[in-house]
N, CA, C and O of each residue as an XYZ file, in Angstrom:
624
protein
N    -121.082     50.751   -190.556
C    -120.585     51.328   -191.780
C    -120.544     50.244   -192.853
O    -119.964     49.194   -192.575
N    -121.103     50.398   -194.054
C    -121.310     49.575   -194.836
C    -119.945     49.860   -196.245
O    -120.029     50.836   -196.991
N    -118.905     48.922   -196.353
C    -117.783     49.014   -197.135
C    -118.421     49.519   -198.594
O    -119.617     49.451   -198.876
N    -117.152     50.147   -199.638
C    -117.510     51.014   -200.476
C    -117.061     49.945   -201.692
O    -117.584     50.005   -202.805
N    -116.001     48.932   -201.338
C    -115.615     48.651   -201.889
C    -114.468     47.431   -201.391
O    -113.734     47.833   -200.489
N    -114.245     46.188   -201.788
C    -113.457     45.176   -201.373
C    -112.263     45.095   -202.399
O    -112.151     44.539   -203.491
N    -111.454     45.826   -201.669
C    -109.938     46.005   -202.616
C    -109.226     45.068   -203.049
O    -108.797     44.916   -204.193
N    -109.059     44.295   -201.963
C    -108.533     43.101   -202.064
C    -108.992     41.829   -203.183
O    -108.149     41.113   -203.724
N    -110.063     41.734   -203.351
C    -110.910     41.086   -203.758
C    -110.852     41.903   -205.731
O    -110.531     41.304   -206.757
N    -111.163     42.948   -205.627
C    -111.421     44.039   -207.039
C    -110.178     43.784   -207.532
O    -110.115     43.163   -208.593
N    -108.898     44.225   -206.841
C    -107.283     44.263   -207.725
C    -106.671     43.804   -206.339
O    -106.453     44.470   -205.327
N    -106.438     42.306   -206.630
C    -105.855     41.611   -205.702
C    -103.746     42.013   -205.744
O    -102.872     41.962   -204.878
N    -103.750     42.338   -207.072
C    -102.041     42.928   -207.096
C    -102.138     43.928   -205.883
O    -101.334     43.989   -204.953
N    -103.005     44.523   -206.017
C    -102.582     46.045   -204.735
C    -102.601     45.468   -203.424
O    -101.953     46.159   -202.639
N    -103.177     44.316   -202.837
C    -103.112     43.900   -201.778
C    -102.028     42.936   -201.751
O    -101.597     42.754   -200.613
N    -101.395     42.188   -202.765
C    -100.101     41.619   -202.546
C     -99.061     42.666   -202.459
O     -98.197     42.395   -201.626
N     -98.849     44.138   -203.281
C     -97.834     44.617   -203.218
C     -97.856     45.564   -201.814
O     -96.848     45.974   -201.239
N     -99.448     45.841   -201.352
C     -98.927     46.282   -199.492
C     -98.078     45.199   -198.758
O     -96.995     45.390   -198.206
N     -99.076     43.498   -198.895
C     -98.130     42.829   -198.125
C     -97.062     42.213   -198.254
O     -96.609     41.393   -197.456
N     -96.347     42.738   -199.767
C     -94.832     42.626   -199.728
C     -94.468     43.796   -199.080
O     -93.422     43.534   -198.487
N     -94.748     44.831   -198.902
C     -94.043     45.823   -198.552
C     -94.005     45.822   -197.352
O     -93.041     46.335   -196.785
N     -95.602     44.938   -196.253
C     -95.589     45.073   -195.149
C     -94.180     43.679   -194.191
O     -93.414     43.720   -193.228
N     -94.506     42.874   -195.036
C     -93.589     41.673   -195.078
C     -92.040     42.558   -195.059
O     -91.431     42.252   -194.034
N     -91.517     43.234   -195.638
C     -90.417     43.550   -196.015
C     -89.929     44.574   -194.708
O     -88.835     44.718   -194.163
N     -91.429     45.284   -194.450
C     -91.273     46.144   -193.133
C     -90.743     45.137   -191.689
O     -89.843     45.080   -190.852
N     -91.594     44.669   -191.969
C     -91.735     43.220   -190.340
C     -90.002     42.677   -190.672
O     -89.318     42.561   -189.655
N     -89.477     42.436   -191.686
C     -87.763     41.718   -191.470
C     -86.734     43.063   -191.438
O     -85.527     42.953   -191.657
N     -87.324     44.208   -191.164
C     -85.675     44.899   -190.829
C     -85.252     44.902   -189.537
O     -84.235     45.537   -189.260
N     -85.861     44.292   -188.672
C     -85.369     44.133   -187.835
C     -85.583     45.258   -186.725
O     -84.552     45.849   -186.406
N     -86.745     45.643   -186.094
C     -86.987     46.779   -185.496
C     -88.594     45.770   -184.659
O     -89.684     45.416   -185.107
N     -87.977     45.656   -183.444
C     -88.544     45.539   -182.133
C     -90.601     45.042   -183.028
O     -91.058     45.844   -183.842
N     -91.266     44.015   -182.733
C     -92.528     43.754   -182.841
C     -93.388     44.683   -182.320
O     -94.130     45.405   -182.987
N     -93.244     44.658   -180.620
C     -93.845     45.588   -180.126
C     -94.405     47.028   -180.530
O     -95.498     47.587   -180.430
N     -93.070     47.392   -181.065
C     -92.396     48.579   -181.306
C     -93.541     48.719   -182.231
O     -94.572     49.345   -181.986
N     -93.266     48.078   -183.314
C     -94.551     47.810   -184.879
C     -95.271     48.613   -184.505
O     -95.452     49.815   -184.699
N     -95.936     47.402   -183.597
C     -97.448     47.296   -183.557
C     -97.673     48.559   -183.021
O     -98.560     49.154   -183.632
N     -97.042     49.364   -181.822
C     -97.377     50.185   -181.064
C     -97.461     51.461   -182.299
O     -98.430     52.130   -182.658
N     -96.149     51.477   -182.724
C     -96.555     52.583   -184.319
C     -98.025     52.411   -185.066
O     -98.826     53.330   -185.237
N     -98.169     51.308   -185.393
C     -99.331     50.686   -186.560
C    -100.301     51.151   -185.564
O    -101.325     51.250   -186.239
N    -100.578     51.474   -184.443
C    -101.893     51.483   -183.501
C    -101.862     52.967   -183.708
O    -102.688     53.552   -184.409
N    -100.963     53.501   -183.127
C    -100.811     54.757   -183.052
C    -101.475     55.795   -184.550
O    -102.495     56.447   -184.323
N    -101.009     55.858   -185.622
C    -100.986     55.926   -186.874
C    -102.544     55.933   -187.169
O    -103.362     56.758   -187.576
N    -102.549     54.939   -186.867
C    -104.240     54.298   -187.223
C    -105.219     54.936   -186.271
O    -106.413     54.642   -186.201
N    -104.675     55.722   -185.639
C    -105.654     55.921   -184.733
C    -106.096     57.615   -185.064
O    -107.147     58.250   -185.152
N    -104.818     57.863   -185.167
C    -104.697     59.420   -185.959
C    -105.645     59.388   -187.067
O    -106.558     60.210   -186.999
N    -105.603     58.360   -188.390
C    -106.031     57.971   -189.172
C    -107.537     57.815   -189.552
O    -108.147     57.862   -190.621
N    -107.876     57.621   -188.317
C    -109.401     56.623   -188.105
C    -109.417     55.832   -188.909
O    -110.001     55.810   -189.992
N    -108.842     55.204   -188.481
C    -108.947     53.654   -189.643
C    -109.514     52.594   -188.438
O    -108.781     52.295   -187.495
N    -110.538     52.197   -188.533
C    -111.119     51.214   -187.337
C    -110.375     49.580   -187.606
O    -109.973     48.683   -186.865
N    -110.464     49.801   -189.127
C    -109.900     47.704   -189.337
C    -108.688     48.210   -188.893
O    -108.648     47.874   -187.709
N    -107.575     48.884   -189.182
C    -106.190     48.947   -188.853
C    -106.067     48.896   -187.169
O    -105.287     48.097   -186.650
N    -106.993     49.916   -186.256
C    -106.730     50.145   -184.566
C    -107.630     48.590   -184.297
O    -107.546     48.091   -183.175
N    -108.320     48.012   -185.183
C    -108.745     46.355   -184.472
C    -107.706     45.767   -184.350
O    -107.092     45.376   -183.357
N    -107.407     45.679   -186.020
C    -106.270     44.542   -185.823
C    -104.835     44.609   -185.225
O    -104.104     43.645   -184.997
N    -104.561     45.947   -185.009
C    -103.134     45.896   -184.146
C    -102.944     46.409   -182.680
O    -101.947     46.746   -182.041
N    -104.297     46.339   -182.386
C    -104.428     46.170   -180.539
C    -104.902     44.824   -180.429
O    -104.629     44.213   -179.396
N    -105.578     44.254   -181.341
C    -106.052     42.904   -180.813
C    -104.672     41.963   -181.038
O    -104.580     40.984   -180.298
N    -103.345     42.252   -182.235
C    -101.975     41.665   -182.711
C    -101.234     42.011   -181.272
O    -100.577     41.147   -180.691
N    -101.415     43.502   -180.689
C    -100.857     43.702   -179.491
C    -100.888     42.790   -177.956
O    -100.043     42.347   -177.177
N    -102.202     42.812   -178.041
C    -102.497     41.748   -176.736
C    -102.324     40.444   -177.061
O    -102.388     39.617   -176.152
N    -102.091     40.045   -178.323
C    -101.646     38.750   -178.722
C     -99.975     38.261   -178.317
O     -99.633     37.252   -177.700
N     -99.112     39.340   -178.888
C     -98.377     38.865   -178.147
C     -97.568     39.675   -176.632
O     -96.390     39.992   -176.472
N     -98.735     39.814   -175.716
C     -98.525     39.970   -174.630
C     -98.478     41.094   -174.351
O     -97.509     41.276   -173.615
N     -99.061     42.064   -174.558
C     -98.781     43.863   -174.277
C    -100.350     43.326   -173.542
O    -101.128     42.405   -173.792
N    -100.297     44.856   -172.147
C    -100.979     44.796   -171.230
C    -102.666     45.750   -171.993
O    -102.576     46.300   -173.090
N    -103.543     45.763   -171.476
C    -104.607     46.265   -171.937
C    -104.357     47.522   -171.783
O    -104.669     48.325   -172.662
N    -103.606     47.992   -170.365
C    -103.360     49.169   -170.371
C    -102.664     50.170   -171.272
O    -103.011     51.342   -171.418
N    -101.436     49.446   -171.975
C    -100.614     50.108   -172.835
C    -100.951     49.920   -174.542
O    -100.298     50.342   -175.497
N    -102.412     49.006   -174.521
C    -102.936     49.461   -175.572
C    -104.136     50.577   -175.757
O    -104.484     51.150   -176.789
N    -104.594     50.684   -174.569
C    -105.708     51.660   -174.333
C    -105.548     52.822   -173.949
O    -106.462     53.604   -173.685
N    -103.902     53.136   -173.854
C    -103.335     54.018   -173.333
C    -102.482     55.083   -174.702
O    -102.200     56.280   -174.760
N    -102.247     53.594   -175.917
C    -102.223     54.647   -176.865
C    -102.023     56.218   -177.668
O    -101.260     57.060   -178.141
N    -103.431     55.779   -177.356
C    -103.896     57.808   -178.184
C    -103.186     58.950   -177.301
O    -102.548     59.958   -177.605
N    -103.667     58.210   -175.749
C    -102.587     59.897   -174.788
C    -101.389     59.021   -174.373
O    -101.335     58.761   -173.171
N    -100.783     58.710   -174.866
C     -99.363     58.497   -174.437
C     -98.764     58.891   -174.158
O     -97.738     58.378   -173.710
N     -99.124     60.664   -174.278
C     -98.082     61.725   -173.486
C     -98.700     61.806   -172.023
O     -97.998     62.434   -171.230
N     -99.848     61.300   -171.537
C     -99.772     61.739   -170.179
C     -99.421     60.156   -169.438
O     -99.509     60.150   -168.210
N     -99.095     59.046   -170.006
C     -99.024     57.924   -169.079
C     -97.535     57.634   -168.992
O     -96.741     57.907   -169.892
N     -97.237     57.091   -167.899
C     -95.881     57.057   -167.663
C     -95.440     55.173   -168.285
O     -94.287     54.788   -168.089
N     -96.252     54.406   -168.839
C     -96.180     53.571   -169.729
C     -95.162     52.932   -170.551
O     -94.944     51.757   -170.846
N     -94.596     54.050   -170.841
C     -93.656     53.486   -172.391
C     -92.508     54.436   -172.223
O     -92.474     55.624   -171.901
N     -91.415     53.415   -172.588
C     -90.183     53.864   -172.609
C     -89.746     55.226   -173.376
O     -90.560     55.762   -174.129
N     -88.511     55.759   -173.188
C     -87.994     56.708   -173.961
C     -88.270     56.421   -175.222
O     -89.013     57.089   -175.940
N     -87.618     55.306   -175.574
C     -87.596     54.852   -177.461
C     -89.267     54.761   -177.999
O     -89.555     54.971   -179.177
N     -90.183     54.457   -177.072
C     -91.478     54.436   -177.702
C     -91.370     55.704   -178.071
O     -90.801     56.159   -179.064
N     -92.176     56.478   -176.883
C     -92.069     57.587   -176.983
C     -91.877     58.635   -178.118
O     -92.739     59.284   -178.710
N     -90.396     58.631   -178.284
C     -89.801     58.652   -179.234
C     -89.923     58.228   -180.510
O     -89.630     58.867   -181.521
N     -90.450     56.913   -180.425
C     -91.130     56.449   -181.941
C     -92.794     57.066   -182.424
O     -93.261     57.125   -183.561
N     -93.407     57.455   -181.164
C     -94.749     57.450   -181.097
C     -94.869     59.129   -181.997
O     -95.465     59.503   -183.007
N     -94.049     59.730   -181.090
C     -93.868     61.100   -181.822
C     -93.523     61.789   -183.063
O     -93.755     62.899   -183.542
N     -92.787     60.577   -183.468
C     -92.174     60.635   -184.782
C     -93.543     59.992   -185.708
O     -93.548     60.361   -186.883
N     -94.224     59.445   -185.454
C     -95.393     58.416   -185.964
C     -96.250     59.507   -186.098
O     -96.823     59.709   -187.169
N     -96.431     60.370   -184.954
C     -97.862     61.673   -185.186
C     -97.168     62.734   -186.045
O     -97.800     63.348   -186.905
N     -95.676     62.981   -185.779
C     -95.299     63.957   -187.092
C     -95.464     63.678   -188.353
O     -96.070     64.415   -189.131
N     -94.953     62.624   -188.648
C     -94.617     62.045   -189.736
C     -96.382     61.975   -190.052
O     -96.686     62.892   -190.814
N     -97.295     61.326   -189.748
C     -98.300     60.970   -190.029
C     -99.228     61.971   -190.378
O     -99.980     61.980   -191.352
N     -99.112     62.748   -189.555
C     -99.913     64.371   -189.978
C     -99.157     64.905   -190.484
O     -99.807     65.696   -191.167
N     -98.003     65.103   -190.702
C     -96.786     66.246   -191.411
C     -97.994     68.238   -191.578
O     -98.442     68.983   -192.450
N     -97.936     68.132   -190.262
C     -98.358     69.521   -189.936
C     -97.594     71.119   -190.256
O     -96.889     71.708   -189.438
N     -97.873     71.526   -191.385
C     -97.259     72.375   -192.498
C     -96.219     72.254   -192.948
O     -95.211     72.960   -192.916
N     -96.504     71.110   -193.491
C     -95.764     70.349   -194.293
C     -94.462     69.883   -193.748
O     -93.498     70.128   -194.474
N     -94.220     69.269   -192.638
C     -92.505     69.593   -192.002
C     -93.117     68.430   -190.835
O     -94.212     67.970   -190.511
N     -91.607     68.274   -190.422
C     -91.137     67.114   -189.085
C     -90.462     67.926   -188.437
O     -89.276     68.199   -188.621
N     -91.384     68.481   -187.412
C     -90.183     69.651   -186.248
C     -89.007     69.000   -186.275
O     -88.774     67.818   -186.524
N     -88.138     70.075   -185.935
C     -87.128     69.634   -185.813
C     -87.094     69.049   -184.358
O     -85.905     68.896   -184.075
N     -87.679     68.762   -183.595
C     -87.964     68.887   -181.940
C     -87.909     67.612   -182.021
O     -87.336     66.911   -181.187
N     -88.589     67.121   -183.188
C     -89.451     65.561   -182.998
C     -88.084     64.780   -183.636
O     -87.680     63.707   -183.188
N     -87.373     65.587   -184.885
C     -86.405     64.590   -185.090
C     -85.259     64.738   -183.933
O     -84.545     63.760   -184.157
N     -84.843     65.251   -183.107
C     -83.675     65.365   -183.163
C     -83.927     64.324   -181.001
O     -83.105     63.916   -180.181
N     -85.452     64.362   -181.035
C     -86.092     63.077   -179.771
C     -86.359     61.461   -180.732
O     -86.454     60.341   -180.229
N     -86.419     61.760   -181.972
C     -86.301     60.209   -182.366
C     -84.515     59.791   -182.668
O     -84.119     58.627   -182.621
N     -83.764     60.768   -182.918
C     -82.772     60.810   -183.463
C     -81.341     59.906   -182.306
O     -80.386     59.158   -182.515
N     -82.127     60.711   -180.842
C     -81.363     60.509   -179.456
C     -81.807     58.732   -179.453
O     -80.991     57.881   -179.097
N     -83.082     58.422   -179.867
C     -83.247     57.042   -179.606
C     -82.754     55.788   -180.140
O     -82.303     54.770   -179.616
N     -83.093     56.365   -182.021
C     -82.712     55.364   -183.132
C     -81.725     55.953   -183.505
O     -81.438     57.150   -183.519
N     -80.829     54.427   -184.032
C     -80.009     54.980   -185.062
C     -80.376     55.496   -186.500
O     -81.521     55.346   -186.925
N     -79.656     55.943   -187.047
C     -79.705     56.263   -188.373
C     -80.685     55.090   -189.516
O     -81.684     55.159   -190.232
N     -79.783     54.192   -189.166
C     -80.411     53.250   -190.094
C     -81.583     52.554   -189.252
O     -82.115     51.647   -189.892
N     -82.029     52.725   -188.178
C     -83.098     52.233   -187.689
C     -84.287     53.669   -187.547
O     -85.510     53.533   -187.531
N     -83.676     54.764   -187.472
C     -85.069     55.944   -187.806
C     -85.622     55.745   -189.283
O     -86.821     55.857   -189.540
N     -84.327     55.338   -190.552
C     -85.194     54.878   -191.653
C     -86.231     53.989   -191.705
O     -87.228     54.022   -192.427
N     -85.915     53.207   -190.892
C     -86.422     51.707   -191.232
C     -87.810     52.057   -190.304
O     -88.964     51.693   -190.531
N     -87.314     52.861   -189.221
C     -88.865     53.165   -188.646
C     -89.732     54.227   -188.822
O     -90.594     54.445   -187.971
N     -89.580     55.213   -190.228
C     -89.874     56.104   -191.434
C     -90.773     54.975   -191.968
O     -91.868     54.659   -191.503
N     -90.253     54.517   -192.830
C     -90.959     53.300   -193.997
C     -92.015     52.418   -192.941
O     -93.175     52.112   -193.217
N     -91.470     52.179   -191.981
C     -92.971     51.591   -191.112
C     -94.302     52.496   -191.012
O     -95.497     52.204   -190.959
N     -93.756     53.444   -191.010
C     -94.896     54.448   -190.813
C     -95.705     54.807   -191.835
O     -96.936     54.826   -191.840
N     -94.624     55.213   -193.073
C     -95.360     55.168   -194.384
C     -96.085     53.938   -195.044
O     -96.784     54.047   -196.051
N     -95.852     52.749   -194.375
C     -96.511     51.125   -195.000
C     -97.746     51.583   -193.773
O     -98.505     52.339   -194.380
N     -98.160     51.459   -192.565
C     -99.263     52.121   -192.443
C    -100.204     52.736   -193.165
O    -101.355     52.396   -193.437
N     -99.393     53.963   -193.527
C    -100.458     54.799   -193.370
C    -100.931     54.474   -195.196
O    -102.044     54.737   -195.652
N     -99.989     53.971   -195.853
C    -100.874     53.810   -197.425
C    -101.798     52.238   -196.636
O    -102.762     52.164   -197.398
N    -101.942     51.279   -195.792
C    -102.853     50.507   -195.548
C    -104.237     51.199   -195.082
O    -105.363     50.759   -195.316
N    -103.865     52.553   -194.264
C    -104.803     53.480   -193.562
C    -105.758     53.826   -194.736
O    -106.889     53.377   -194.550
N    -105.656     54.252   -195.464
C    -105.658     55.348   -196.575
C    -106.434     54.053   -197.215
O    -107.642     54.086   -196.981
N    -105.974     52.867   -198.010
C    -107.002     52.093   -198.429
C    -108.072     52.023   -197.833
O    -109.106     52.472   -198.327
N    -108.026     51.449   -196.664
C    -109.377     51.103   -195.718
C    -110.400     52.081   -195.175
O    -111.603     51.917   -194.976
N    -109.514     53.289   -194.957
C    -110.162     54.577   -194.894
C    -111.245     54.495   -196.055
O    -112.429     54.315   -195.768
N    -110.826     54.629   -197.353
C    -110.990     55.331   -198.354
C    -111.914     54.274   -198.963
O    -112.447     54.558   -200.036
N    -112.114     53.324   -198.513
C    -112.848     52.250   -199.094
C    -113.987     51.564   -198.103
O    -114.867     50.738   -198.346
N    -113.653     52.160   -197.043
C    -114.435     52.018   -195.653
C    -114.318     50.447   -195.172
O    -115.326     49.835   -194.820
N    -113.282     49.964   -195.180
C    -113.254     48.419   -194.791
C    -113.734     47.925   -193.150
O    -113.186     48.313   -192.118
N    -114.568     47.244   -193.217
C    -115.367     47.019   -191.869
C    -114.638     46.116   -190.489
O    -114.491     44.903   -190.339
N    -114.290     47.228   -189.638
C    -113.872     46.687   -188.555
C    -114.431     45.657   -187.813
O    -115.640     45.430   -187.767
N    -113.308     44.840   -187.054
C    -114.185     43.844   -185.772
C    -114.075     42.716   -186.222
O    -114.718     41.981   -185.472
N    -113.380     41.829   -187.467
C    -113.757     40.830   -187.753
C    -112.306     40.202   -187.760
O    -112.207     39.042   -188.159
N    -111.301     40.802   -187.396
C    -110.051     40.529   -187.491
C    -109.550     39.508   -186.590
O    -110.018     39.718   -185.471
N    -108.866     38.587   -186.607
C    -108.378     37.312   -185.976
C    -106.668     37.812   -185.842
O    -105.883     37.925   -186.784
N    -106.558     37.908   -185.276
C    -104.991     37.381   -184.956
C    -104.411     36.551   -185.461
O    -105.100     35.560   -185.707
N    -102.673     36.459   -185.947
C    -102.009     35.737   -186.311
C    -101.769     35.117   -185.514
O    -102.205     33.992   -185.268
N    -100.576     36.107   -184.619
C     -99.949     35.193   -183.934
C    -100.814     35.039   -182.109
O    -101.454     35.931   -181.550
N    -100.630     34.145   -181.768
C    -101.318     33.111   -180.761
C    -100.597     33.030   -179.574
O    -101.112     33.255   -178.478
N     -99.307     32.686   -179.751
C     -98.148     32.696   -178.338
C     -97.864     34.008   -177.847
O     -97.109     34.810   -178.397
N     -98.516     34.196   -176.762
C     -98.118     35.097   -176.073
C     -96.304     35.629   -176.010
O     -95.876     34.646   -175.404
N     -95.255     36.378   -176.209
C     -94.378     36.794   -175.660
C     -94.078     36.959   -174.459
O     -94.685     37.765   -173.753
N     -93.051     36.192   -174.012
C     -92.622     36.255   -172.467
C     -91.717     37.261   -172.314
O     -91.242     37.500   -171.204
């Protein structure tokens, strides 16, 4: 796929004000893992190829198994991931598709049992900093596969 357009590069403000926003996402304090496993998820719904590179390749970086990144997309049939994923993962495909127009009530009231209040917000706004990164790269066709990892130390 040949890019439509280098955003970053054209109006470099729009790519500082995602990664203040993504920066701002990463310090409330809501589990890394957790992130990334949303940001994969999202992106995958999405088809966003640079977004599902870079946060399965961020995943196995710091220490998530191949399995529970490749396991992903059906996460409802693997026994893998905790209640609270789960729970986050579901809220990530509602929220992300908002399928006639609405967040079952089914889905909030299984993210609701997991997070608190002020942590279902905070893991709302993760979802929405996604999916406007989705939506650029989508929409601009940004070319997967070339993505490096930040971080390097594995998590013990």
């Amino acid at each position: 796929m040949k890019a439509r357009l280098d955003y970053a590069a054209a109006a470099p403000e729009v790519r500082t004000i995602l990664l203040d926003l993504w920066k701002k996402v990463e310090g409330l304090g809501l589990e890394p893992s957790l992130l990334h496993l949303v940001y994969l998820r999202a992106s995958q719904i999405n088809g966003c190829g640079f977004c599902v590179d870079m946060h399965s390749k961020d995943m196995r970086a710091i220490g998530e198994s191949e399995e529970r990144v490749y396991m992903t997309s059906v996460w409802r049939e693997s026994a893998l991931y905790s209640p609270r994923e789960r729970a986050a993962l579901a809220w990530t495909e509602a929220v992300t598709k908002l399928e006639n127009r609405e967040v079952p009530d089914a889905v909030f009231e299984e993210a609701r049992a997991q997070f608190s209040e002020s942590d279902l917000a905070k893991l709302t706004l993760a979802i929405v900093e996604i999916n406007c990164w989705n939506r650029m790269n989508v929409a601009f066709r940004t070319p997967a596969g070339s993505y490096k990892p930040r971080v390097s130390v594995r998590a013990g």
